[in-house]
C-alpha positions in Angstrom: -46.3 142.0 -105.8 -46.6 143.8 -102.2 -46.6 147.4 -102.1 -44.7 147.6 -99.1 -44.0 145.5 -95.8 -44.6 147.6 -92.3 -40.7 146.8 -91.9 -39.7 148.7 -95.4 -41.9 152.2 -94.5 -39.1 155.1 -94.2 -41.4 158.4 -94.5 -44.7 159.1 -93.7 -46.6 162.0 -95.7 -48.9 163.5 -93.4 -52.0 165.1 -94.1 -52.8 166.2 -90.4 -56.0 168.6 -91.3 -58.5 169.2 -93.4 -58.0 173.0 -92.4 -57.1 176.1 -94.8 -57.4 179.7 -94.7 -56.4 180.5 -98.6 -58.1 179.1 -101.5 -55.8 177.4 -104.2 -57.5 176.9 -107.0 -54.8 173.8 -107.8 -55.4 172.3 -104.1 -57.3 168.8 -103.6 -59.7 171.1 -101.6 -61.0 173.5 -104.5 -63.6 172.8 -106.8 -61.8 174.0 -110.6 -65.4 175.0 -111.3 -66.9 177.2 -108.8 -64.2 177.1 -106.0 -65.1 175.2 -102.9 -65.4 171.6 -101.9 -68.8 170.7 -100.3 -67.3 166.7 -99.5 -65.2 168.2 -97.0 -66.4 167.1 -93.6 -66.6 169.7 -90.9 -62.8 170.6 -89.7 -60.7 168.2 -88.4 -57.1 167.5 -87.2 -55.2 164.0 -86.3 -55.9 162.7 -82.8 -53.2 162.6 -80.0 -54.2 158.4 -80.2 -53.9 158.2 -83.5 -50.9 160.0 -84.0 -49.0 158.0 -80.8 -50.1 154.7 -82.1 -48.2 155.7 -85.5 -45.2 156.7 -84.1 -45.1 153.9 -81.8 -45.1 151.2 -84.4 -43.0 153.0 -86.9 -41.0 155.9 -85.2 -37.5 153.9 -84.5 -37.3 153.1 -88.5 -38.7 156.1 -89.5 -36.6 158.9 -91.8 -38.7 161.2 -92.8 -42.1 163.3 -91.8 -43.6 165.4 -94.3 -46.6 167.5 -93.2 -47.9 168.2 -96.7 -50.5 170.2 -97.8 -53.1 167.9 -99.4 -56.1 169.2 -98.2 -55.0 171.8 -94.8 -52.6 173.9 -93.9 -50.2 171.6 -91.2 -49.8 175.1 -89.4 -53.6 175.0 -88.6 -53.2 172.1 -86.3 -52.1 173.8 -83.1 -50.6 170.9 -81.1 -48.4 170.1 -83.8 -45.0 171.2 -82.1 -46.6 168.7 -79.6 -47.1 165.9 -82.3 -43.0 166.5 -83.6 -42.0 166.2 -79.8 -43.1 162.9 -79.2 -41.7 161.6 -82.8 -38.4 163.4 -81.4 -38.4 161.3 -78.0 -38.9 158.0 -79.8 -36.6 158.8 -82.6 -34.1 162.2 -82.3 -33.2 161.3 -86.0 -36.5 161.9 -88.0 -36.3 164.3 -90.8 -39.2 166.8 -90.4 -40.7 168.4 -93.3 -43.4 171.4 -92.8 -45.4 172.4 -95.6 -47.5 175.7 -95.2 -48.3 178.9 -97.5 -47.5 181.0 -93.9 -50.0 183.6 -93.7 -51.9 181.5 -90.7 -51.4 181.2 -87.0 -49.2 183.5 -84.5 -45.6 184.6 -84.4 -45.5 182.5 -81.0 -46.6 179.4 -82.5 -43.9 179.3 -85.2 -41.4 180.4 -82.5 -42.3 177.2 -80.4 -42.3 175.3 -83.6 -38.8 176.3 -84.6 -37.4 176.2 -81.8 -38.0 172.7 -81.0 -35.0 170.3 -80.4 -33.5 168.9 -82.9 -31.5 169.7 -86.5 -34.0 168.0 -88.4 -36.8 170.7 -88.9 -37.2 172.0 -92.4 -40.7 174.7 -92.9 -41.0 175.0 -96.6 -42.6 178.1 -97.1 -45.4 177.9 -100.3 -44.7 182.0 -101.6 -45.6 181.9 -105.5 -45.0 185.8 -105.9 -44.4 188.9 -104.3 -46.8 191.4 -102.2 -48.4 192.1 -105.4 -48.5 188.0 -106.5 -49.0 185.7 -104.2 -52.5 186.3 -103.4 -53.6 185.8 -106.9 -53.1 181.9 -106.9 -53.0 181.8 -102.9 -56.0 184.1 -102.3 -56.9 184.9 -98.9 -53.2 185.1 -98.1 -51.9 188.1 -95.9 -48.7 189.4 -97.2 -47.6 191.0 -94.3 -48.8 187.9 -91.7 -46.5 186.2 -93.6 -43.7 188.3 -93.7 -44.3 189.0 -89.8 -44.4 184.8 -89.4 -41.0 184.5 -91.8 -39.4 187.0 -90.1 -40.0 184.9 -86.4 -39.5 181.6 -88.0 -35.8 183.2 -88.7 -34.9 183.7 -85.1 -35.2 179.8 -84.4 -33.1 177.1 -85.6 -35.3 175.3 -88.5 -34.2 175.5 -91.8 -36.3 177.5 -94.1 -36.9 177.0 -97.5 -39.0 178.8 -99.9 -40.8 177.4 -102.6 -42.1 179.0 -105.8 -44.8 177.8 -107.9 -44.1 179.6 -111.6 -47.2 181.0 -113.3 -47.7 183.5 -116.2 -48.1 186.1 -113.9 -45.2 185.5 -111.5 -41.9 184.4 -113.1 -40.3 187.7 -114.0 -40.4 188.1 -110.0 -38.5 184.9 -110.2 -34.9 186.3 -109.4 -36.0 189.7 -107.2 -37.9 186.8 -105.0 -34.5 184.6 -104.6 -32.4 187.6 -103.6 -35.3 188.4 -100.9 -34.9 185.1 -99.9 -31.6 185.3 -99.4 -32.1 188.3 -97.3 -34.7 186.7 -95.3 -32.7 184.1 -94.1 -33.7 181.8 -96.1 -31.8 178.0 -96.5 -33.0 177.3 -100.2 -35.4 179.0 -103.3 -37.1 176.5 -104.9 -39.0 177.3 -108.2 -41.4 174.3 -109.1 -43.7 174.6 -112.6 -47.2 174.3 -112.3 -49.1 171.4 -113.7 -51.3 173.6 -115.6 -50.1 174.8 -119.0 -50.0 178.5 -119.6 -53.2 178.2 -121.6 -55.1 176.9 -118.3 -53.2 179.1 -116.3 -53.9 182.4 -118.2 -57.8 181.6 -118.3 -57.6 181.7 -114.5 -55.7 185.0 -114.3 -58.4 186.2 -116.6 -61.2 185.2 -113.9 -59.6 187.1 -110.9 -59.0 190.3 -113.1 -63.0 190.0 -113.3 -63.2 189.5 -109.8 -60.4 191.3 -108.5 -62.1 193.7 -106.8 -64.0 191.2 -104.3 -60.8 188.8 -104.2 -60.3 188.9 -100.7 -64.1 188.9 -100.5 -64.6 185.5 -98.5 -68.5 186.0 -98.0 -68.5 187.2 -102.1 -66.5 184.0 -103.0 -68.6 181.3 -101.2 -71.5 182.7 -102.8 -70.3 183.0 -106.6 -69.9 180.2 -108.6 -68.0 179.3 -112.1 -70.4 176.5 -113.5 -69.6 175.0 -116.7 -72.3 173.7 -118.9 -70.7 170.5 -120.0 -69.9 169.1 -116.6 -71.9 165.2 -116.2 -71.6 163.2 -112.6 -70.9 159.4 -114.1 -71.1 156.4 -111.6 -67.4 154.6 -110.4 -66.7 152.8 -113.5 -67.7 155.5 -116.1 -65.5 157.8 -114.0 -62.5 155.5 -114.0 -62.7 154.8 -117.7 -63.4 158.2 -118.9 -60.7 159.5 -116.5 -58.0 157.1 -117.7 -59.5 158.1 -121.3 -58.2 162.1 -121.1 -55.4 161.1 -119.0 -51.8 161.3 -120.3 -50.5 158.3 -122.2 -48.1 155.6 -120.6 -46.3 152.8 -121.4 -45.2 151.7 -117.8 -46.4 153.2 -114.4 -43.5 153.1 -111.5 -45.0 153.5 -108.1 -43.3 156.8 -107.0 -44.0 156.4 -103.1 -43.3 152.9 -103.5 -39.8 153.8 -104.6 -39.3 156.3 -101.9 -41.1 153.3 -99.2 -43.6 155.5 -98.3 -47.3 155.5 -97.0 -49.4 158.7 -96.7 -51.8 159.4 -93.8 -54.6 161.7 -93.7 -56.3 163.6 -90.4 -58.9 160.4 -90.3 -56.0 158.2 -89.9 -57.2 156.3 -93.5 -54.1 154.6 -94.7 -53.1 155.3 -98.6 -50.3 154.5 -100.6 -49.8 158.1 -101.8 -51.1 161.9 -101.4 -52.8 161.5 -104.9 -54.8 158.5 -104.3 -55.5 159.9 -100.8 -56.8 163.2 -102.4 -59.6 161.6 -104.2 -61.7 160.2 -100.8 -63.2 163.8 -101.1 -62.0 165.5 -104.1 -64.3 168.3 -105.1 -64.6 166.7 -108.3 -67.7 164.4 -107.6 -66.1 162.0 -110.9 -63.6 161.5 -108.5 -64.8 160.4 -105.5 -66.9 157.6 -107.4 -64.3 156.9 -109.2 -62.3 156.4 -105.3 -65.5 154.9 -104.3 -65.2 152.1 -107.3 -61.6 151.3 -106.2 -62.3 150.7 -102.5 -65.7 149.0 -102.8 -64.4 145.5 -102.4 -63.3 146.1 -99.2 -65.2 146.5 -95.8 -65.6 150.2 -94.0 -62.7 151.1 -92.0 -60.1 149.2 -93.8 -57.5 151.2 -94.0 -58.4 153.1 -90.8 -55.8 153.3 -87.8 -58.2 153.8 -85.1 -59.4 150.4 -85.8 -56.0 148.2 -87.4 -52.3 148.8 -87.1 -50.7 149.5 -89.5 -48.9 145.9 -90.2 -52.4 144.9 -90.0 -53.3 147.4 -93.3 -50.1 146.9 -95.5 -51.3 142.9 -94.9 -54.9 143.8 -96.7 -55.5 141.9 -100.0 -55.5 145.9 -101.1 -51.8 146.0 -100.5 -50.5 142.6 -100.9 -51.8 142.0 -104.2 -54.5 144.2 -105.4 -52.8 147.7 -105.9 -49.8 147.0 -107.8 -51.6 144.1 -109.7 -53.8 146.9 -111.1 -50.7 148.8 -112.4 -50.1 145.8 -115.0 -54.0 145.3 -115.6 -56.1 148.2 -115.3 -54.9 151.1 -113.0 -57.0 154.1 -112.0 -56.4 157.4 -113.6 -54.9 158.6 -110.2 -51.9 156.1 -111.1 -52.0 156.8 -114.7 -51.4 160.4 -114.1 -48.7 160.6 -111.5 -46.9 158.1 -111.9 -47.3 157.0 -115.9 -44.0 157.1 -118.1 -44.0 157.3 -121.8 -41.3 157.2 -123.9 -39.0 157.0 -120.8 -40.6 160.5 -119.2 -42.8 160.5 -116.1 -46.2 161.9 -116.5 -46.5 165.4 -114.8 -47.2 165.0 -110.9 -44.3 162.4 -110.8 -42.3 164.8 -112.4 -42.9 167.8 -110.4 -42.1 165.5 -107.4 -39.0 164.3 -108.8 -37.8 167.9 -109.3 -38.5 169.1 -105.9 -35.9 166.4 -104.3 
């Protein structure tokens, strides 16, 4: 079975950059042990080429654009008002989905942003709190840069939406934060649960109590680390089989970005059916990227790259046409087992989440 034809793609979920200024400790780009990814390459955003050459081949079919949040910001890349012009010339229809936690780049850039033609633009704005919140799970964030950036964004045209990530710490700021968001102009309040249990969630809010003092310490936080005694590096296949082994349970796995004819593309221009499974090219969890690593290995460098194929040319690799959603029925990768396993008729959790966020 195919994952998708070139002719069936509808959205594109974009990972422009590898660039952040906070540090998430849920995001693809922290390390859940001592906070930082060292496989990150040095920063990078999606070339002009690259980004043409997409929207040439699939801009006139296209109905959606998300710029997600995988591994950067999507406000760090400066051209990309540019980038959403030229998908607007080739196709004034797009939907256009911005993803950014808002305390990064100037009041003129989401000005020009906003203001750019069309009725499709949607910033969802990633607040988990209040002034006295957010930073705790989006440290490094500036609580007045983002209120100065909201309060610009609201004399354009884009629809805003605000989305709330509920923690321990932050849901009984659940309803003062939708009424401010209703003052703020705001189109929507979203409140999304986190995929950590409160359990997980309360051991981090323990660690920045002990550190609270040097939060916003960036030089202090590159050179502390968390590391945990038990933690073992196993090669691709002991990764992918221990992985699968602790992940949640499943009876079926339905490809959610098949579903929703999807592809996601990352600031290399590497080609991968979803966020998750593009995530794990340089997770900070070194189980991870061998366990990545054990997945592609068949396959020649550059496969899935669009500076060297089009993209008809990588959804007709073996990887697409057969290998990928042969390994659902046979022996799929903890990535697939996690986000987009059912059991007993419920998806797992990141299938879930995305579901609810609709």
């Amino acid at each position: 079975m195919k994952y998708l034809n070139k002719t069936e793609i509808t959205s594109l979920n974009m990972d422009i950059n590898n660039i952040c200024n906070v540090a998430c400790p849920g995001c693809a780009r922290q390390d859940r042990i001592d906070g930082r990814n060292l496989h990150l390459d040095k920063p990078k955003s999606i070339s002009f080429d690259v980004w043409k050459k997409v929207i040439d081949e699939l801009g006139p079919q296209l109905i959606n654009i998300t710029f997600c949040g995988n591994y950067g910001d999507a406000a760090a890349t400066n051209n990309l008002p540019e980038l959403i012009q030229y998908a607007i010339d080739v196709n004034k229809n797009i939907r256009f989905n911005v993803v950014s936690h808002m305390s990064i780049n100037t009041v003129d850039y989401w000005i020009r942003l906003g203001n750019l033609p069309t009725k499709n633009l949607t910033i969802q704005c990633s607040l988990d709190g209040l002034s006295d919140t957010n930073h705790i799970y989006r440290r490094f964030a500036n609580w007045h840069k983002i209120m100065t950036n909201v309060a610009a964004l609201r004399t354009t045209h884009a629809r805003m939406i605000w989305k709330f990530i509920e923690f321990p710490w932050n849901r009984h700021q659940i309803d003062t934060a939708r009424l401010l968001s209703k003052e703020m102009g705001f189109h929507k309040f979203i409140v999304t649960r986190n995929n950590a249990n409160d359990i997980r969630s309360n051991r981090f809010f323990n660690k920045y109590v002990k550190h609270q003092k040097d939060w916003h310490d960036f030089k202090s936080f590159k050179n502390t680390t968390y590391k945990h005694p038990d933690i073992q590096s196993l090669d691709g296949k002991q990764s992918w089989d221990k992985l699968l082994a602790n992940k949640k349970q499943y009876d079926s796995i339905e490809c959610y970005t098949q579903n929703e004819q999807s592809i996601h593309i990352d600031w290399d221009g590497d080609v991968y059916p979803c966020c998750w499974m593009g995530a794990s090219k340089c997770h900070p969890d070194s189980n991870v990227i061998a366990m990545h690593q054990h997945i592609t290995q068949p396959y020649q460098d550059q496969w899935n790259n669009l500076q060297h194929h089009s993209v008809e040319d990588i959804m007709n690799h073996p990887y697409y046409t057969t290998d990928l959603m042969n390994s659902l029925d046979t022996k799929p990768s903890a990535i697939c087992a996690e986000s987009c396993g059912q059991c007993n008729g419920k998806f797992n959790t990141i299938n879930t989440i995305g579901k609810e966020n609709k």
